[in-house]
C-alpha positions, -999 to 999 in steps of 0.1 A, spaced: 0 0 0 18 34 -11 8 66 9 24 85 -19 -10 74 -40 -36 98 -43 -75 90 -49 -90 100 -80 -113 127 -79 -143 114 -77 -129 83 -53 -116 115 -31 -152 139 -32 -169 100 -20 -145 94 7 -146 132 21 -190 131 16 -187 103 36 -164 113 62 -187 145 65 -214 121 73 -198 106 103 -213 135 131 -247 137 113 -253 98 117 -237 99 151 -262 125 156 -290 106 141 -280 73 161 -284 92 192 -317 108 190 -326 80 181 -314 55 207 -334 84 230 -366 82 214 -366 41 213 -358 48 251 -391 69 255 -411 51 233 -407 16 253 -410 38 285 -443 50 273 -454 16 261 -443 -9 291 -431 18 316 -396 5 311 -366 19 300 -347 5 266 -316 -4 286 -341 -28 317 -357 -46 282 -327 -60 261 -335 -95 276 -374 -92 274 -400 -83 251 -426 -55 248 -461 -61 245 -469 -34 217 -507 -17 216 -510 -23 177 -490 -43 149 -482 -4 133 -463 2 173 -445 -31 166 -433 -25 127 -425 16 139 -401 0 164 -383 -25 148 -381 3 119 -360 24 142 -342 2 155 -330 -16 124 -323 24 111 -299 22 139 -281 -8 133 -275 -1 104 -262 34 113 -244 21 143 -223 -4 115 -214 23 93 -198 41 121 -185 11 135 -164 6 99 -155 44 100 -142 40 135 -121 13 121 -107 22 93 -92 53 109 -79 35 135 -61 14 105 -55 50 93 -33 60 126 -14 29 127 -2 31 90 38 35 90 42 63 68 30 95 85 -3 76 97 -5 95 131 -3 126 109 -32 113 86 -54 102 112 -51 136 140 -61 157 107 -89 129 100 -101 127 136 -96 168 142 -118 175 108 -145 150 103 -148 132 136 -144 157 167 -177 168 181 -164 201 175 -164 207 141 -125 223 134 -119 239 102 -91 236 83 -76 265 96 -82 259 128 -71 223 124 -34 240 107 -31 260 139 -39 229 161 -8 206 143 11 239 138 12 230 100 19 253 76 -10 257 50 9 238 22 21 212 42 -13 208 57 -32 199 27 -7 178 11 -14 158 40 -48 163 42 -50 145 5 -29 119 13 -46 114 46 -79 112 22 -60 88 2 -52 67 28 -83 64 45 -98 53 10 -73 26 5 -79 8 42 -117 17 39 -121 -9 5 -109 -39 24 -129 -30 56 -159 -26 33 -149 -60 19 -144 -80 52 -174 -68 63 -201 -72 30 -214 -42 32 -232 -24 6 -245 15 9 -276 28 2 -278 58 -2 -312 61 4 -298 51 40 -269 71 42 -292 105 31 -316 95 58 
């Protein structure tokens, strides 16, 4: 694998769209992990966490499908960050300047608060230059350990999914 590779275009604007996704779903997964948790408190007057071994007696079939709708939503959300968490761990522990790739990752797409690039420069005391060079290459990189991750794990987008 050669760090000195750089992603096509279009292979760089999917990687980045996708890494811009990353707080949105997290945000997403949250919400709705918090409404599953008031929705089964409503229904059986039992938080989600108290019902992972048992079941809840739903009011209608509609309550039932709703649930299990949500839920699967989040699974599926919860996988895709999952293999995004990986693959820039892969990222950091790449030989050639990996650390460097992944704190510019980690700073710019997956910090809760979102760093621009500038801010990002000032943070790694980078100059600008130097600081998207390796912000390419750290795009580059991320691509080329996110295919086999992808791979080991069968996992096909949607993107009705990933725009929901």
């Amino acid at each position: 694998m050669n760090a000195d590779f750089l992603c096509s275009d279009n292979q760089s604007k999917s990687v980045k769209a996708l890494l811009k996704l990353y707080r949105r779903v997290l945000h997403n997964v949250n919400n709705e992990i918090v409404y599953l948790d008031e929705y089964t408190y409503t229904t059986s007057r039992k938080h989600l966490s108290e019902l992972v071994d048992t079941l809840i007696e739903f009011e209608t079939q509609i309550d039932k499908k709703k649930f299990d709708d949500k839920l699967s939503s989040c699974h599926k959300s919860l996988s895709l960050l999952k293999m995004l968490d990986k693959t820039v761990v892969l990222v950091r522990d790449y030989p050639d300047n990996g650390h460097v790739y992944y704190d510019i990752l980690t700073r710019y797409y997956y910090d809760n608060f979102k760093y621009t690039h500038d801010e990002v420069m000032e943070i790694l005391e980078m100059s600008r230059s130097n600081y998207f060079r390796y912000f390419e290459k750290a795009v580059a990189c991320f691509y080329m350990h996110l295919i086999p991750v992808l791979k080991a794990n069968d996992y096909s987008f949607e993107e009705d999914f990933l725009m929901s």
